[in-house]
TORTI-820622 format. One record per atom (N, C-alpha, C): residue number from 1; residue in one letter; x, y, z. Coordinates in steps of 0.001 Angstrom, whole numbers, always signed. Atoms other than C-alpha are relative to their C-alpha. Example, Ala and Ser with C-alpha at 12.3 -4.5 7.8 and 13.67 -1.06 7.14 Angstrom:
2
+-----+----+---------+---------+---------+
!   i ! aa !      c1 !      c2 !      c3 !
+-----+----+---------+---------+---------+
!   1 !  A !    +890 !   -1190 !      +0 !
!   1 !  A !  +12300 !   -4500 !   +7800 !
!   1 !  A !    +900 !   +1200 !      +0 !
!   2 !  S !    -820 !   -1190 !     -60 !
!   2 !  S !  +13670 !   -1060 !   +7140 !
!   2 !  S !    -770 !   +1090 !    +730 !
+-----+----+---------+---------+---------+
# end
This chain:
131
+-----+----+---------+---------+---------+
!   i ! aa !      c1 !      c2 !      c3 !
+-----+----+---------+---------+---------+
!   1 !  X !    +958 !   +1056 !    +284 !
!   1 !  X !  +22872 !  -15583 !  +33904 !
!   1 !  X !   -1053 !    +465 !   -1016 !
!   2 !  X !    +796 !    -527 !    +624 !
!   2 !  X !  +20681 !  -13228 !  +32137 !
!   2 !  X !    -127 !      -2 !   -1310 !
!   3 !  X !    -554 !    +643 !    +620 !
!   3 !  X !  +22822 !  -13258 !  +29575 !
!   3 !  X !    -122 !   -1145 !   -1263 !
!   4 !  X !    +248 !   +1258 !    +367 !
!   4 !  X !  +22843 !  -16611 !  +28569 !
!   4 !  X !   -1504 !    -118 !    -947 !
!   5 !  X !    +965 !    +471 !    +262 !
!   5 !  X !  +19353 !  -16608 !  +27950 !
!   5 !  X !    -328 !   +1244 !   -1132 !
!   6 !  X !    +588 !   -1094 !    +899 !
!   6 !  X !  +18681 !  -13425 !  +25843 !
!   6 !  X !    +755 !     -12 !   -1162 !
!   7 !  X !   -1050 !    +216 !   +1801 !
!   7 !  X !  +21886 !  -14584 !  +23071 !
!   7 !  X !    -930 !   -1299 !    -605 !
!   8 !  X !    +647 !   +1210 !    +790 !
!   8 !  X !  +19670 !  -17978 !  +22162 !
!   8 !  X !   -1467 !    +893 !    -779 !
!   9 !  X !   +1137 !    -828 !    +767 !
!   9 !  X !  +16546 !  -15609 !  +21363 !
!   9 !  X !    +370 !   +1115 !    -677 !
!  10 !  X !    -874 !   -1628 !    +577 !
!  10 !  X !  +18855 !  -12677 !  +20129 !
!  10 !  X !    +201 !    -490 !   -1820 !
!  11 !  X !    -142 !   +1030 !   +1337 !
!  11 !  X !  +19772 !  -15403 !  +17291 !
!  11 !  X !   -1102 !    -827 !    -376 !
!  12 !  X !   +1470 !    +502 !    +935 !
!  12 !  X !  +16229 !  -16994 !  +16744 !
!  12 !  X !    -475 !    +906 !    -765 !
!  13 !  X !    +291 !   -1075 !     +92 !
!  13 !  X !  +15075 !  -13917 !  +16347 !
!  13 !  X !    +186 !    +459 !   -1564 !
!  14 !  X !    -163 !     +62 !   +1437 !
!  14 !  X !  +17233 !  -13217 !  +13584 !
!  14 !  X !    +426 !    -755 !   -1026 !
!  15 !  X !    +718 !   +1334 !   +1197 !
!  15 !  X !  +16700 !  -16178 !  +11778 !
!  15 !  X !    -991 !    -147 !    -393 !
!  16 !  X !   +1324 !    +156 !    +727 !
!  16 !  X !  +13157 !  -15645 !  +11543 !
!  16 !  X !    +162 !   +1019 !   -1114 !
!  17 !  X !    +193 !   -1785 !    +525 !
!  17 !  X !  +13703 !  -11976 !  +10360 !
!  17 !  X !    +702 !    -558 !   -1501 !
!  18 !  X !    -839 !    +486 !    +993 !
!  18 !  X !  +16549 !  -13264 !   +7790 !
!  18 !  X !    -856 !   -1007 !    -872 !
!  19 !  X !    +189 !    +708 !    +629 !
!  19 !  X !  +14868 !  -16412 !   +6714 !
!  19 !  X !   -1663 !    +202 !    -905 !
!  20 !  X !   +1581 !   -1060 !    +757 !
!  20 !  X !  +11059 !  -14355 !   +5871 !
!  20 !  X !    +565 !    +974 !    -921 !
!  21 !  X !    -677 !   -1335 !    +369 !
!  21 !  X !  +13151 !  -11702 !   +4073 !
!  21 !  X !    -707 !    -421 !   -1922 !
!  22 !  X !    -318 !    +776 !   +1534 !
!  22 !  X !  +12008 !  -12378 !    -107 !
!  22 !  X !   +1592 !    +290 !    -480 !
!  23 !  X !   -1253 !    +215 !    +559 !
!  23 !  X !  +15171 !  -12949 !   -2061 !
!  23 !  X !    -211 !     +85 !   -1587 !
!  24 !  X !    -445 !     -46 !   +1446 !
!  24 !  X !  +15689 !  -12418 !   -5749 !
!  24 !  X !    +776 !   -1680 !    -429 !
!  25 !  X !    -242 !   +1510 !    +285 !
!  25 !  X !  +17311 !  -16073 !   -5860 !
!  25 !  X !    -518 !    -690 !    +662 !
!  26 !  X !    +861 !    +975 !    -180 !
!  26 !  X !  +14209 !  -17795 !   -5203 !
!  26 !  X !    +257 !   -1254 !    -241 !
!  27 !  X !     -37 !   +1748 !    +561 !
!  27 !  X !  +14395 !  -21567 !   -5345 !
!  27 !  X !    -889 !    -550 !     +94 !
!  28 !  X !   +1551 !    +142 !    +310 !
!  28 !  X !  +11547 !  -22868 !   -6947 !
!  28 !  X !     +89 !   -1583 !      -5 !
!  29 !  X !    -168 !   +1282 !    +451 !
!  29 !  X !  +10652 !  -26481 !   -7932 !
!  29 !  X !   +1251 !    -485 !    -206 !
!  30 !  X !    -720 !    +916 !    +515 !
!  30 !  X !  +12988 !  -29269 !   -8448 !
!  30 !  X !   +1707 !    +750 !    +594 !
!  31 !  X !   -1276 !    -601 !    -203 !
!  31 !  X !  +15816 !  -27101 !   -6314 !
!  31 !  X !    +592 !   +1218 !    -821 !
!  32 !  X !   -1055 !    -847 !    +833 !
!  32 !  X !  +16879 !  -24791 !   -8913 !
!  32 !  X !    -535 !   +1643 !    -170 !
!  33 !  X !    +524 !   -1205 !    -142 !
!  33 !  X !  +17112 !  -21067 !   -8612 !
!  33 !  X !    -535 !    +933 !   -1122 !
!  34 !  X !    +585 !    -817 !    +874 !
!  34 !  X !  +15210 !  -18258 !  -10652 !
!  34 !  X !    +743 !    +319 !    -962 !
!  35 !  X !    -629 !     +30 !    +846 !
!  35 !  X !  +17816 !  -17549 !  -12318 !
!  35 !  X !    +617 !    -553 !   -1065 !
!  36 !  X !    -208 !   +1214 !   +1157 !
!  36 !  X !  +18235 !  -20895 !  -14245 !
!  36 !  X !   -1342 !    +468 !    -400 !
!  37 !  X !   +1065 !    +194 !   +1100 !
!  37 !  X !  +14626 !  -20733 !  -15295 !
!  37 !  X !    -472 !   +1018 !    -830 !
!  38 !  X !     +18 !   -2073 !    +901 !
!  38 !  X !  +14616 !  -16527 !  -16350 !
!  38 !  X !   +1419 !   -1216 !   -1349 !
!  39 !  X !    -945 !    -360 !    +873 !
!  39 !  X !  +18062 !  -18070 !  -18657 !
!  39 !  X !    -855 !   -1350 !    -535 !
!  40 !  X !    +772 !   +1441 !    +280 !
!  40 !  X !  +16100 !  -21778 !  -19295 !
!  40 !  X !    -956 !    +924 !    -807 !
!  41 !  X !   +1443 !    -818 !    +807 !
!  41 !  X !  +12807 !  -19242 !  -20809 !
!  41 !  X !    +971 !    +387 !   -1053 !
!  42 !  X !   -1076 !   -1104 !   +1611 !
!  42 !  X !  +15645 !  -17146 !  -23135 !
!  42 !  X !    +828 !   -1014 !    -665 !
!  43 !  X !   -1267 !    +930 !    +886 !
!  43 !  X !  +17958 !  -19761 !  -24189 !
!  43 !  X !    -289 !   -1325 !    -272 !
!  44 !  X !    +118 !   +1187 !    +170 !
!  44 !  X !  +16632 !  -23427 !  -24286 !
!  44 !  X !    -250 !    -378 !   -1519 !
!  45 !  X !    +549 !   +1020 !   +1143 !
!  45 !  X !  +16023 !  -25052 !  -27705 !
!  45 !  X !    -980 !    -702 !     +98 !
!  46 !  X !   +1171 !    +520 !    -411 !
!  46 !  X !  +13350 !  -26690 !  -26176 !
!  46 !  X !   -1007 !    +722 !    +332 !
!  47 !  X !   +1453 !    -657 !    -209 !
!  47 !  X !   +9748 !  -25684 !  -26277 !
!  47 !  X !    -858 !    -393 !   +1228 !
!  48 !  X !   +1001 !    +188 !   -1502 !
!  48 !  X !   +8689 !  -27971 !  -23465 !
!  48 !  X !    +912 !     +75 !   +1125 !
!  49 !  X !    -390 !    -367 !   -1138 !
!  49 !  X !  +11454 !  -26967 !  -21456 !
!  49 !  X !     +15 !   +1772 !    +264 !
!  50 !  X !    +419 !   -1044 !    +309 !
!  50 !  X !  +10827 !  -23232 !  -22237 !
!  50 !  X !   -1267 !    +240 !    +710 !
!  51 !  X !   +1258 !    -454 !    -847 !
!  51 !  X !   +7210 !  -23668 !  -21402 !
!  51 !  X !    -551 !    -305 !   +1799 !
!  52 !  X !    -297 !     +98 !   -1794 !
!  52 !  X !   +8279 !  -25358 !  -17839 !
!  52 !  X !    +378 !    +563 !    +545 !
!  53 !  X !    -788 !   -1415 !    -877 !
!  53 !  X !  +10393 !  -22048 !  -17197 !
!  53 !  X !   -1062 !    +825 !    +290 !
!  54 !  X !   +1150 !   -1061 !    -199 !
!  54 !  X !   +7475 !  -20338 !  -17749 !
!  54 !  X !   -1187 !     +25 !   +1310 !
!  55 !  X !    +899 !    +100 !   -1428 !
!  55 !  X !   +5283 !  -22136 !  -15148 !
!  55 !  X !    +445 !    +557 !    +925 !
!  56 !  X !    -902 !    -510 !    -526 !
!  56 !  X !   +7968 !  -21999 !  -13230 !
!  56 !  X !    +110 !   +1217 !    +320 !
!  57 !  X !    -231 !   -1350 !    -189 !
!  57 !  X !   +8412 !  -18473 !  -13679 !
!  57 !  X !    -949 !    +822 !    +970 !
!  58 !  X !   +1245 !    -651 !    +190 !
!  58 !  X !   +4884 !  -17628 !  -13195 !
!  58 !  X !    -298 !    +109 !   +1731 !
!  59 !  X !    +633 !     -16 !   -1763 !
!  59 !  X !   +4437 !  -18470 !   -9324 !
!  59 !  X !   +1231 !    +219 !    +603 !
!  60 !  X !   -1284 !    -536 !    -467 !
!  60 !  X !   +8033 !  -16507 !   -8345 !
!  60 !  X !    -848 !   +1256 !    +652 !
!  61 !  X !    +878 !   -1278 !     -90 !
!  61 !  X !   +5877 !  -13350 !   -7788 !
!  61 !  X !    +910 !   +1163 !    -384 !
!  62 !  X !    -500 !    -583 !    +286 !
!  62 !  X !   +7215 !  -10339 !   -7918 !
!  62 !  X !   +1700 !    +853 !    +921 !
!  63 !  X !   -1076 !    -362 !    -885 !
!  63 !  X !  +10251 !  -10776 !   -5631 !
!  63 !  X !    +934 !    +501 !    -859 !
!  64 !  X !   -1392 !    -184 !    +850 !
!  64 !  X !  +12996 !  -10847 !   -8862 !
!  64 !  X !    -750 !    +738 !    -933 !
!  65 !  X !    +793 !   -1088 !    +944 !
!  65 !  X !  +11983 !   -7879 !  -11095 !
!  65 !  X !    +691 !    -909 !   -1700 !
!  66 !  X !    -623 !    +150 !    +630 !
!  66 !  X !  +14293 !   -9842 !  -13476 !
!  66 !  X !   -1128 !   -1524 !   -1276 !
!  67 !  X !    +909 !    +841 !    +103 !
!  67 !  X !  +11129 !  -12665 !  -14020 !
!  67 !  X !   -1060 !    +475 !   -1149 !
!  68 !  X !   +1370 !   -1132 !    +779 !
!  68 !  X !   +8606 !   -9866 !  -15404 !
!  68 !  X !    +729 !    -391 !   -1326 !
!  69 !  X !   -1182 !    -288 !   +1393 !
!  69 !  X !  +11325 !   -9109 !  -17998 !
!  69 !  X !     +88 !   -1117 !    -568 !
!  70 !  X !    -275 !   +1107 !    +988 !
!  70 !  X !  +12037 !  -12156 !  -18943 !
!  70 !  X !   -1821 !    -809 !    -745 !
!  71 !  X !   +1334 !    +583 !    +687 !
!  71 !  X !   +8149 !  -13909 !  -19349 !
!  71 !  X !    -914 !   +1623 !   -1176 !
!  72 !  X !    +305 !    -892 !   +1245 !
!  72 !  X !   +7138 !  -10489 !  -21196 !
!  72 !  X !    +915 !    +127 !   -1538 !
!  73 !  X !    -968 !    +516 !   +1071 !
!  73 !  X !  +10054 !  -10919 !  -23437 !
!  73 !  X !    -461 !   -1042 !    -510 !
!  74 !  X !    +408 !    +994 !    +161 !
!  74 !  X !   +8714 !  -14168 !  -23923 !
!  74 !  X !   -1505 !    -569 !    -578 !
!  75 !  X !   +1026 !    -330 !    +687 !
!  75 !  X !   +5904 !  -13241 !  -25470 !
!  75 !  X !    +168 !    +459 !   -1126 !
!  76 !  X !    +125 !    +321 !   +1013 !
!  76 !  X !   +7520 !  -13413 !  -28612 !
!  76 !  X !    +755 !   -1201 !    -563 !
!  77 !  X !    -787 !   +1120 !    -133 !
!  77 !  X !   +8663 !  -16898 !  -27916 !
!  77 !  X !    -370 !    -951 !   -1446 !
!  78 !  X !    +294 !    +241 !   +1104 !
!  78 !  X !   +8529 !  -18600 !  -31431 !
!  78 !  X !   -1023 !   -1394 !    -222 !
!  79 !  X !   +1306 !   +1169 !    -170 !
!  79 !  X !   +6180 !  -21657 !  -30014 !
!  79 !  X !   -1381 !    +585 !    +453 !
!  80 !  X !    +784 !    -262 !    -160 !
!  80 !  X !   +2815 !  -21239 !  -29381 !
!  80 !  X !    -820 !    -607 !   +1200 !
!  81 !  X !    +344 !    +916 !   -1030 !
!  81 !  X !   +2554 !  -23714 !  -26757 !
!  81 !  X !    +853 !   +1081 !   +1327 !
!  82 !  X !    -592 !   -1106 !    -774 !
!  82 !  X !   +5097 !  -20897 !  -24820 !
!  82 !  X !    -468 !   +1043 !     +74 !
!  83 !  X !    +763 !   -1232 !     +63 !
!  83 !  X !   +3322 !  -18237 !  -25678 !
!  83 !  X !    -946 !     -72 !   +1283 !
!  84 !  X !    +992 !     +14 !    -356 !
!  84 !  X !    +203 !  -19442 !  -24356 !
!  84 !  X !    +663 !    -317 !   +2201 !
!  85 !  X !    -415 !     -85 !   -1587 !
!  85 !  X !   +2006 !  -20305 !  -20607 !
!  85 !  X !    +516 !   +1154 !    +373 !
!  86 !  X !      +9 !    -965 !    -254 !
!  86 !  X !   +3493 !  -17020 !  -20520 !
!  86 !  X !   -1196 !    +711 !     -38 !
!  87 !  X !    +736 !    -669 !    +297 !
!  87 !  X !    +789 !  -15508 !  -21331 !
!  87 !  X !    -890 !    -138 !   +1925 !
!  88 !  X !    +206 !    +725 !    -947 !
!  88 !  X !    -748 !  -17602 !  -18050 !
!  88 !  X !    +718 !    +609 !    +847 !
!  89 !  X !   -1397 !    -919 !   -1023 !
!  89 !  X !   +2558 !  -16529 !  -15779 !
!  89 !  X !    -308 !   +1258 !    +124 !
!  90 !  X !    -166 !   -1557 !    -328 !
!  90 !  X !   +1882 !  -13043 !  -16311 !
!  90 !  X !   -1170 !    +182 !    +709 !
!  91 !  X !   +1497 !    -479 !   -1637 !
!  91 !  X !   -1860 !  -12916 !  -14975 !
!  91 !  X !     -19 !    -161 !    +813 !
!  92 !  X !     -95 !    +497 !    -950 !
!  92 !  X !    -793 !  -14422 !  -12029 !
!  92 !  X !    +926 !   +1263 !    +724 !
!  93 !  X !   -1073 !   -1286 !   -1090 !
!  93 !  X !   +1421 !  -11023 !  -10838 !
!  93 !  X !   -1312 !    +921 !    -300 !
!  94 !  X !   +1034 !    -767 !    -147 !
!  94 !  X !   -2226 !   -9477 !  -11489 !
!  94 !  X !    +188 !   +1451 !    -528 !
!  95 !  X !    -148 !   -1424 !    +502 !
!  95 !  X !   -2482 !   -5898 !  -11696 !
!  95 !  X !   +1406 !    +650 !    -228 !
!  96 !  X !   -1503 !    +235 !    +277 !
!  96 !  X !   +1226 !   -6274 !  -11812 !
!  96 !  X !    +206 !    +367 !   -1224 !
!  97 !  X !    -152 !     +60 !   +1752 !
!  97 !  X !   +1213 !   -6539 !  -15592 !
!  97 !  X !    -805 !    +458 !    -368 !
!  98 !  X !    +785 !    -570 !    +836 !
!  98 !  X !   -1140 !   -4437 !  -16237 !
!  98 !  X !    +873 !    +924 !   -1623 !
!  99 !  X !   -1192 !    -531 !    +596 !
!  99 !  X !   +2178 !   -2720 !  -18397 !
!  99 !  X !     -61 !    -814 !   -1603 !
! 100 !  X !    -226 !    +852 !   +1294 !
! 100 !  X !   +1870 !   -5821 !  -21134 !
! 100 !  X !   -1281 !    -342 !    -636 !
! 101 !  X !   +1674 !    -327 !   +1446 !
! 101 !  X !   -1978 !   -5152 !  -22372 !
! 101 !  X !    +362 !    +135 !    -970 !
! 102 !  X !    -571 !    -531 !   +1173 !
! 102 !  X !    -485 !   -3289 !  -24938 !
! 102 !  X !    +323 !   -1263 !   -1071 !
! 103 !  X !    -857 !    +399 !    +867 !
! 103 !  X !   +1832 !   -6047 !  -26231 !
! 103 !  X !   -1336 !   -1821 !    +187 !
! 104 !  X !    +939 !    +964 !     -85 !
! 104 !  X !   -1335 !   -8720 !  -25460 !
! 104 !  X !    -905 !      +6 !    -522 !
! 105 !  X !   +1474 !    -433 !   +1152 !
! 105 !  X !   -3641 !   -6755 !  -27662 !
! 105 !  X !    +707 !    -302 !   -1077 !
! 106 !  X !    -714 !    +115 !    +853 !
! 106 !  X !   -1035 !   -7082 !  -30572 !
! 106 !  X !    -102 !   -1426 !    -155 !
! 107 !  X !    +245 !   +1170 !    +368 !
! 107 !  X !   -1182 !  -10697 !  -29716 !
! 107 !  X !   -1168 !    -170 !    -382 !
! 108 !  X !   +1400 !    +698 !     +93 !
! 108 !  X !   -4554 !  -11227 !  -29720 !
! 108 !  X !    -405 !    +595 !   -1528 !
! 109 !  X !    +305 !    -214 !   +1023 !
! 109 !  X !   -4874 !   -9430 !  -32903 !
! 109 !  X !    +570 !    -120 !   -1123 !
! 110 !  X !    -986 !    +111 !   +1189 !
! 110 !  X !   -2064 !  -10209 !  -35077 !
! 110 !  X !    +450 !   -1524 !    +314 !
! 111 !  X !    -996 !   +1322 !    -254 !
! 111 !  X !    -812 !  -13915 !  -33415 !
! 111 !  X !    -604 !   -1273 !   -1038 !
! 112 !  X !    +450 !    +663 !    +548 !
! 112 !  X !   -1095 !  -16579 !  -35862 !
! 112 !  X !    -332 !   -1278 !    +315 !
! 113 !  X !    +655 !    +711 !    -374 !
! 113 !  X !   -2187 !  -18958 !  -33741 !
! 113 !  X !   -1420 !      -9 !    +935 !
! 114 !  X !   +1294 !    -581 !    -382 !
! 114 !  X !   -5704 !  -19125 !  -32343 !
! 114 !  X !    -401 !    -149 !   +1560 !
! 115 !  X !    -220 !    +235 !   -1309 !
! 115 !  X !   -5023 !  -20492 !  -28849 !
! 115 !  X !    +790 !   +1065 !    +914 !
! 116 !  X !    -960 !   -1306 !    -586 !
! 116 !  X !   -2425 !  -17449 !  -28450 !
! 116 !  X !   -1191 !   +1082 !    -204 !
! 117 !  X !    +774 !   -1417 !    +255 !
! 117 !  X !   -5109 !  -14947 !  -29571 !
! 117 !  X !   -1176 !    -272 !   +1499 !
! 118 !  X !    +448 !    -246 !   -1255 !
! 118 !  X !   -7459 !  -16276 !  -26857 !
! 118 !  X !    +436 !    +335 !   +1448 !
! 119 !  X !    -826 !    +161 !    -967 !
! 119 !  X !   -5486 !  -16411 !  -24473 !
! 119 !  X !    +548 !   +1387 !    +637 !
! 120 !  X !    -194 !   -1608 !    -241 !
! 120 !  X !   -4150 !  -12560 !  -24869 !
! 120 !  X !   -1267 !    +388 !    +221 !
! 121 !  X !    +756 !    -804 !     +58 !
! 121 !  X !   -7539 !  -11778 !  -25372 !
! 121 !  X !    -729 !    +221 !   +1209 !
! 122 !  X !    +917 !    +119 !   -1550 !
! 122 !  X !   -8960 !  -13128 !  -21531 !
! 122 !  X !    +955 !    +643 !    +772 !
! 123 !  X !    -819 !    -477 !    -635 !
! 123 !  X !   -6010 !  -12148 !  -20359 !
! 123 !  X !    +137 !   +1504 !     +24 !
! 124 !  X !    -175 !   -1405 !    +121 !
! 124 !  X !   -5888 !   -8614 !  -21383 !
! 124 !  X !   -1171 !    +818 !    +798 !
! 125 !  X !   +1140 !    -283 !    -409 !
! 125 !  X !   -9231 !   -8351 !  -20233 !
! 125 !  X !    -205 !     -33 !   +1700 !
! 126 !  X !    +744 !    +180 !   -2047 !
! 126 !  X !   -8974 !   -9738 !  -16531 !
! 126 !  X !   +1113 !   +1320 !    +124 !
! 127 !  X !   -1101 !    -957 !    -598 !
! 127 !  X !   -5499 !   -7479 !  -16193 !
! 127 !  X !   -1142 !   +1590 !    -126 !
! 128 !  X !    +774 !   -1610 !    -362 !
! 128 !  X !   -7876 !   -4182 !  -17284 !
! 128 !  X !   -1320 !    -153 !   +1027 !
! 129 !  X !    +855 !     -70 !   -1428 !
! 129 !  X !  -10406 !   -5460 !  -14486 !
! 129 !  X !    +440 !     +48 !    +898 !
! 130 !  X !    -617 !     -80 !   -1655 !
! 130 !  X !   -8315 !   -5309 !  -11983 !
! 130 !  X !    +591 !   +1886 !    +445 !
! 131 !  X !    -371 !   -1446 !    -153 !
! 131 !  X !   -7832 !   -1360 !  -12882 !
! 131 !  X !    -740 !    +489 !   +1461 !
+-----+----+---------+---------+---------+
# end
């Protein structure tokens, strides 16, 4: 009889454990997993679907290491309207990215748009406050 009762909590149990676990194929908004919107950021033709991967991207955290890679890559996305949401995405993994100052000072000092230069430039700034 004992039994009985300790296999129904034996299997809740590990369903909580399993279903808390992070996963690398996150499923974000609109159903679709991380891995469409990491290949949606690199490959779209589209700038405003590019800069929706990026939101997208941005609140994955740092479960898929494969996310980083791709929105830092993406920081030499040839719109400026992408730029500036990556740029966004990355402060949000915080001291996380402290790794892409470097390539955020380059923006801010060489990007020929002026919305991308601010943008590296607050950004570069909160990531070295969080040293």
């Amino acid at each position: 009889m004992r039994r009985l009762c300790i296999l129904p909590a034996a299997i809740l149990i590990a369903t909580i454990v399993v279903g808390c676990s992070p996963r690398p194929t996150t499923t974000l908004s609109g159903g679709k997993p991380t891995g469409h919107w990491v290949e949606t950021l690199r490959t779209s033709p589209d700038a405003k679907t590019r800069k929706e991967a990026a939101f997208k991207l941005g609140n994955v955290g740092l479960a898929d290491p494969t996310v980083f890679t791709a929105l830092s890559e993406a920081l030499k996305d040839k719109d400026a309207t992408v730029r500036c949401e990556v740029i966004l995405a990355l402060v949000k993994f915080g001291p996380a990215a402290r790794e892409v100052v470097p390539k955020l000072a380059d923006l801010r000092e060489h990007d020929r748009d002026i919305k991308v230069r601010s943008y590296a430039a607050k950004a570069a700034e909160k990531l070295q406050a969080n040293e």
